[in-house]
N, C-alpha and C positions, 0 to 999 in steps of 0.2 A: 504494500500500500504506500501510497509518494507521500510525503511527510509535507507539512506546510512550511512556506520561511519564516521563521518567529519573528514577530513586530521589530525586533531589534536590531534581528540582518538587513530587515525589510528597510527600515532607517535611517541603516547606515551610509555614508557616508560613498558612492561607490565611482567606482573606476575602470579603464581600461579592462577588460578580464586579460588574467595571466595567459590561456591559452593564446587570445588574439595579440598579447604581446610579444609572448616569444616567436609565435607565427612571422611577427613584422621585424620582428631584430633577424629572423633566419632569412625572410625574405629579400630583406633591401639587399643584403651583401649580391643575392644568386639573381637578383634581378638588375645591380649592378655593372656584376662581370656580363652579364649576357648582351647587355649594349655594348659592353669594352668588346668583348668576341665578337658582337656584333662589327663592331667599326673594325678591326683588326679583320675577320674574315673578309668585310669587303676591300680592304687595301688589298690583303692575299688575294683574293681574286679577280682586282684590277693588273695587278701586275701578271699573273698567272694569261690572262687575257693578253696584254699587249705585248708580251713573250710570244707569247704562239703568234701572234699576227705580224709582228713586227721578224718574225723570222721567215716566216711566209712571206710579206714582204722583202725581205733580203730576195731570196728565192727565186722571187717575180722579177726583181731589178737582173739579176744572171738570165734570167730567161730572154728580157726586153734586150738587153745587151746583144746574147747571142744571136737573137732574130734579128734585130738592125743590120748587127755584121753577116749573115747570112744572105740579107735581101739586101744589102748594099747603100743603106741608111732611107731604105722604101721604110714606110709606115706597118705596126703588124698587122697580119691578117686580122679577120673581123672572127674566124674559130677558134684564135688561139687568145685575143683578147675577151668572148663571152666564155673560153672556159675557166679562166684567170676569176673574172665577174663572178662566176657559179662560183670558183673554189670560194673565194674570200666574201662573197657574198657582198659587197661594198662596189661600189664602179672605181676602178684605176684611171691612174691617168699617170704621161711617162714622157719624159724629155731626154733625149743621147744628145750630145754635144761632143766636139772634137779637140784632137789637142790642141790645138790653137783656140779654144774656145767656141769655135763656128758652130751654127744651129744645125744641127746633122736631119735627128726625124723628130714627130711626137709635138706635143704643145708646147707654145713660144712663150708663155707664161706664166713657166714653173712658180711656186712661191720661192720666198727667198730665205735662208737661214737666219735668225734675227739677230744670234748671235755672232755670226762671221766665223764659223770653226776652220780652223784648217785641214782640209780634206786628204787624208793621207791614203797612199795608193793599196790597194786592195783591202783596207777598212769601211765598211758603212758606219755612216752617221746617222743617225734619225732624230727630227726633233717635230714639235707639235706647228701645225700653221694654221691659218687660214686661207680658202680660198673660195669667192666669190662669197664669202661670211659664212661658209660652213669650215666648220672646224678638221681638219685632215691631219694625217699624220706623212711622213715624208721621210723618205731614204736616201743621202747619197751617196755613189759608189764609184772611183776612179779602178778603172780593170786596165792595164796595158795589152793593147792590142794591136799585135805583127801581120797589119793588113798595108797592103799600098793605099786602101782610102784613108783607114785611120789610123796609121800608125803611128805610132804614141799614146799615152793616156789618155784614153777617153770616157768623159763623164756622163752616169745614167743618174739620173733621179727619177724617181717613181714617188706616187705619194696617192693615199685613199683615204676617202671619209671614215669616220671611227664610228657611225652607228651598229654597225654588228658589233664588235669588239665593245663597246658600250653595254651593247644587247646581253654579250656574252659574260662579263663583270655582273650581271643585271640577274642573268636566269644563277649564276653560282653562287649568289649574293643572295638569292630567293628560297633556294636548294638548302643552303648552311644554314639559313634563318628558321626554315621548316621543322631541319632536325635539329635547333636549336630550341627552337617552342615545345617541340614533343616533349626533349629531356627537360624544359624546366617546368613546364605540368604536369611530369610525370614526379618529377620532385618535390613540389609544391604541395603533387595529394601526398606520396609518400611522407614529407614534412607531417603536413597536418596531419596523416594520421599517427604517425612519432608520437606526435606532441599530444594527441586525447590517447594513447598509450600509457606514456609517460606519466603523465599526470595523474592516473589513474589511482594513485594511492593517496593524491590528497583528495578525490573523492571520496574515498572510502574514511580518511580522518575526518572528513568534513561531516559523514554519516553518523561516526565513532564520536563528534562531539554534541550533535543532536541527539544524540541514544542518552547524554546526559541531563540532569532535573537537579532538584534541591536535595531531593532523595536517594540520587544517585552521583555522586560524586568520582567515583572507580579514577585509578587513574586509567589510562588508557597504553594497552599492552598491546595492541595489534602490530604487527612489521610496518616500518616505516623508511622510508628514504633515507642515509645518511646526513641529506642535506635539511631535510625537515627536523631532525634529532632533537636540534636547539630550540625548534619551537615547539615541541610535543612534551620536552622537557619542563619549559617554563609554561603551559596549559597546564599539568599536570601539578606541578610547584601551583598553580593560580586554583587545580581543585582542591588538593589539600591545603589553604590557607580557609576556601572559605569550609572546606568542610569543619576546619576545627571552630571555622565563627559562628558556622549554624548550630554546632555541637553547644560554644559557649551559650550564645541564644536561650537555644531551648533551655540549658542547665537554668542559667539565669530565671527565664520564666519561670521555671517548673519549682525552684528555692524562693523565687519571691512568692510565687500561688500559694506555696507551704507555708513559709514565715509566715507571713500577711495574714496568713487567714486567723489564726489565734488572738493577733493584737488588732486585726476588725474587729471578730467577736467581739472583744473583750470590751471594744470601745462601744459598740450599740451595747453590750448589757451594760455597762456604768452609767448611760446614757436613756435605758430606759427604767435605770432604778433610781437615777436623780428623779427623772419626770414623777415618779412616784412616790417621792422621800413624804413623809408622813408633814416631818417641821422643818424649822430652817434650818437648826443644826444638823439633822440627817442629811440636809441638801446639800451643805456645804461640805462633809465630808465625802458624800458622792460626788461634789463636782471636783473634788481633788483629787479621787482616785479616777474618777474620767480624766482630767490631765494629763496624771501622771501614765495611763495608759495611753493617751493619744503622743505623748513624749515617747514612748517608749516603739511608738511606729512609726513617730517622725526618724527616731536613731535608728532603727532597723533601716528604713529607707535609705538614707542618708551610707551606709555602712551598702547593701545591696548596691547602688548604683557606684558609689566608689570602688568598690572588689570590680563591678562589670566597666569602668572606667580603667582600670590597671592592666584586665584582661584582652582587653581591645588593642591595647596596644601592640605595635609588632617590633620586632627586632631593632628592625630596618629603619626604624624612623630617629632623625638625628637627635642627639644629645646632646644639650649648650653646656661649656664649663662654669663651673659654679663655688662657693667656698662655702664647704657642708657646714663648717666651725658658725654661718651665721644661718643657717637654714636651722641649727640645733637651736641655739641662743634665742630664736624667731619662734619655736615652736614652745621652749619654757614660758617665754614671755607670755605666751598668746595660752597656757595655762594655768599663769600664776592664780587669776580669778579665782578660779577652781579650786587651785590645793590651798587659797588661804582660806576662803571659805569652810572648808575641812580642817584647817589646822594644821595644814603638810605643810614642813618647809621643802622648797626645790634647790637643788644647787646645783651649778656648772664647774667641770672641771675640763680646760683646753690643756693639755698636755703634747702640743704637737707646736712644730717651731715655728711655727709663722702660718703666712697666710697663703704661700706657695706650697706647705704640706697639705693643707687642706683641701685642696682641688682636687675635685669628680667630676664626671663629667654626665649631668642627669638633668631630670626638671625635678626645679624645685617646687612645684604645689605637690607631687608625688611624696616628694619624700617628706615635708611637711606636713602630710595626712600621717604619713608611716610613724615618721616622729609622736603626733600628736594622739594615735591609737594606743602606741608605747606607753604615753605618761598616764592616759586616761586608765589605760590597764592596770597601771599601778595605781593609781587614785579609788578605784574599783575593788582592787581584792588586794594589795601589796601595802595599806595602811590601815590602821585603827582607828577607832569612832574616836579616840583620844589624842591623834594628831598621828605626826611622823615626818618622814625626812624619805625623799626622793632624791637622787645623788645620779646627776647626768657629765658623763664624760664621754671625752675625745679623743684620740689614742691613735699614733700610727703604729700597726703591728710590729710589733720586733722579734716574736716567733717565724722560726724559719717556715713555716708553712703558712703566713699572715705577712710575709715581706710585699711590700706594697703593697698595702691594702691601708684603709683606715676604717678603725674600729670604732662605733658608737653602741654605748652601753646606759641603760634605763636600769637600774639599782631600787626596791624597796625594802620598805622593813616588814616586808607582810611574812606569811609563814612557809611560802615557797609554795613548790609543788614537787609531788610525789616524784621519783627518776621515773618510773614506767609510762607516765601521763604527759612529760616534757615533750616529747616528738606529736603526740595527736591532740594537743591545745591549737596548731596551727591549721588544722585541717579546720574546716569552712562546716560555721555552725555547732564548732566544739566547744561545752562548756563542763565544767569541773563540778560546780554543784551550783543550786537553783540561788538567786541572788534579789531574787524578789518583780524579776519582767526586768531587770534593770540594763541585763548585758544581753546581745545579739548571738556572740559567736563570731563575731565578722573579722575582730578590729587586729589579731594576729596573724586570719589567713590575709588580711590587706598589707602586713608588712612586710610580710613573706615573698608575696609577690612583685612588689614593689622594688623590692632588693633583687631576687631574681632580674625584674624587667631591667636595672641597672648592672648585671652582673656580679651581682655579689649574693648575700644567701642572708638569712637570721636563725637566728637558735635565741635555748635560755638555759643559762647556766643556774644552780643551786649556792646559795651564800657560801659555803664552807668549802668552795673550789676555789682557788687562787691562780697566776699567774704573774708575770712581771711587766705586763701590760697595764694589771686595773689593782693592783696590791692584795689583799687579804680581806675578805670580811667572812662572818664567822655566823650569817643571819640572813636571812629574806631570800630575796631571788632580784637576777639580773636578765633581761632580754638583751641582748645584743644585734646589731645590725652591722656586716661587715661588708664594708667597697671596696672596690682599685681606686687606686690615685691616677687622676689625670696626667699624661706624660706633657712633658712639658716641650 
């Protein structure tokens, strides 16, 4: 069944077709040379022409000669000049003259050489003339001849109109052209058919990439041209990007349907137990737990759309240099509110030598989110309803395995977490225990990724690990975010 063109090809932008192009790049060249062979076969066949005639001519001047001297400078017979006529097909005409120059027989007004050649004795000359304004050709010939009439050099010119010998250029110039035409429509279909041969396998890609949908992505494994390789290549590269963005898509949809639907809920039942509250203190308590649950899907949202904001991103897209030391600094600042509210002190520690350590090469609202899920995490479970201290530092690795890299570390005094539960807190939608609606689940798989889409990773270490990077503590828990440094 013949497939339709989708609106899209239909759209596009179109052009020359490939087959009628290469058709015209093979054509012009054979259509080209075939005028070049064209004009070249007709010179071969003018000269091919006026060789034969012009030597027949010679011919004819020996014949005129020896029949003068024969008949004793009498005129030649009228049999022996119509069969001259018949040979050459052309009318002759013929002047002998003596060695003195004297008019011996024949016409008295040969043309005349325009060039003046010197006529040397048993050599013919020929050169083109006119006479009575048709165009002839013309022989002359000194023959020495041991007669009492003419002894001495005696000169014959002979000279005939060039329409045969024209004729004859004409019909072999007609003849080459014939079997010139055959062979290049016979090349022409052979061409064309070459080229819907040839081409034959980008029909079949071209089938190969109709056969795909949203649904079907496949790359595409059928044989292909060597020369098509690169672009079947990068088709193939362009199914697998979006199949992994449809894949994101759906995830997305399918985790916000799920999230969302509980803190909906939650918000029509708060919402229809205000409308019901008996007094105004039951109202006002319902309409604070409505709040606090419509907060709690404003932060879900907020947390979905930023995880599907990091995800979207590709590889491939460029990265400006930046100095993480105020991207950090930027993100304490923007939650001091928060932890005084609570009673957390936050602190910065830059441990790195200047402002040319500290270059990466990323976007900074990214990691600014990343940052700011970090502290909230700790503001959330890593402090007490009695205050505490958030301890944010800066660090370029000095572990051989951390060499160029710079380390950022989120420090609380909360109670940590278990070792078995550190790797699957970052996975999307993981929480450790229930916190009253107040945490998503989002805000470590968004650092996580964040890092990754920068090339670098996160983890979380347990207080009572150490290194020579961040010193000793003996309490809480630390997340860490770890980057390359920008080469300079």
């Amino acid at each position: 069944m013949k497939k339709d063109t989708p609106p899209s090809m239909r759209n596009a932008k179109r052009s020359m077709s490939l087959r009628l192009r290469l058709f015209l790049i093979i054509l012009a060249p054979l259509i080209i040379l075939s005028v070049v062979a064209t004009g070249v076969r007709y010179h071969l066949a003018r000269d091919v022409s006026n060789t034969l005639y012009d030597e027949t001519l010679r011919v004819v001047a020996h014949a005129v000669a020896r029949e003068v001297m024969l008949t004793k400078g009498d005129i030649l017979a009228d049999a022996l000049v119509g069969s001259l006529v018949g040979a050459l097909g052309d009318p002759i005409f013929y002047q002998v003259a003596g060695a003195d120059g004297r008019f011996v027989a024949g016409y008295s007004d040969a043309p005349i050489d325009p060039e003046g050649k010197d006529l040397p004795g048993g050599q013919p000359v020929f050169f083109d003339a006119a006479y009575y304004e048709a165009p002839v050709r013309v022989i002359l010939l000194r023959e020495f001849i041991a007669d009492p009439e003419f002894d001495g050099w005696t000169t014959v010119q002979v000279w005939q109109t060039v329409s045969q010998r024209q004729a004859l250029s004409l019909r072999l110039l007609l003849e080459a052209g014939a079997v010139l035409l055959f062979v290049v429509l016979g090349g022409v279909g052979m061409v064309w058919f070459g080229i819907i041969w040839g081409l034959r396998p980008l029909t079949d890609l071209r089938e190969a990439v109709l056969l795909r949908s949203p649904d079907e992505l496949r790359p595409i494994r059928r044989p292909i041209p060597r020369e098509a390789g690169p672009l079947v290549a990068a088709m193939n590269a362009l199914f697998a990007r979006l199949r992994d963005a449809l894949q994101r898509r759906d995830a997305f949809i399918a985790d916000a349907a799920h999230q969302l639907r509980n803190p909906i809920a939650s918000i029509q039942a708060q919402a229809e137990a205000a409308a019901g509250a008996p007094d105004e203190g039951e109202l006002r308590m319902r309409v604070t737990h409505l709040a606090q649950a419509a907060r709690h899907a404003s932060r879900l949202t907020e947390q979905l759309l930023s995880l599907d904001r990091v995800s979207q991103k590709t590889p491939d897209e460029p990265l400006t240099p930046l100095d993480l030391g105020d991207v950090v600094s930027d993100a304490g600042r923007l939650c001091a509110p928060r932890a005084l509210a609570k009673g957390v002190e936050i602190g910065f520690e830059d441990r790195t030598t200047g402002p040319s350590a500290r270059m990466v090469r990323g976007d900074a609202l990214m990691l600014g989110e990343a940052l700011d899920n970090l502290i909230d995490n700790a503001l959330r479970y890593g402090t007490s309803g009695n205050g505490g201290r958030i301890l944010i530092s800066l660090a370029v690795g000095e572990a051989p395995e951390h060499a160029g890299q710079l380390i950022v570390r989120v420090w609380d005094d909360g109670p940590g977490v278990p070792e078995e539960a550190r790797e699957k807190i970052f996975a999307r939608f993981a929480r450790l225990r229930e916190d009253g609606g107040a945490g998503c689940g989002l805000g470590l798989a968004i650092v996580r990724a964040v890092a990754e889409r920068h090339g670098g990773t996160a983890w979380m270490e347990q207080g009572d690990e150490h290194d020579g990077e961040r010193g000793v503590r003996d309490h809480g828990a630390g997340f860490v975010i770890r980057l390359p440094q920008a080469q300079s």
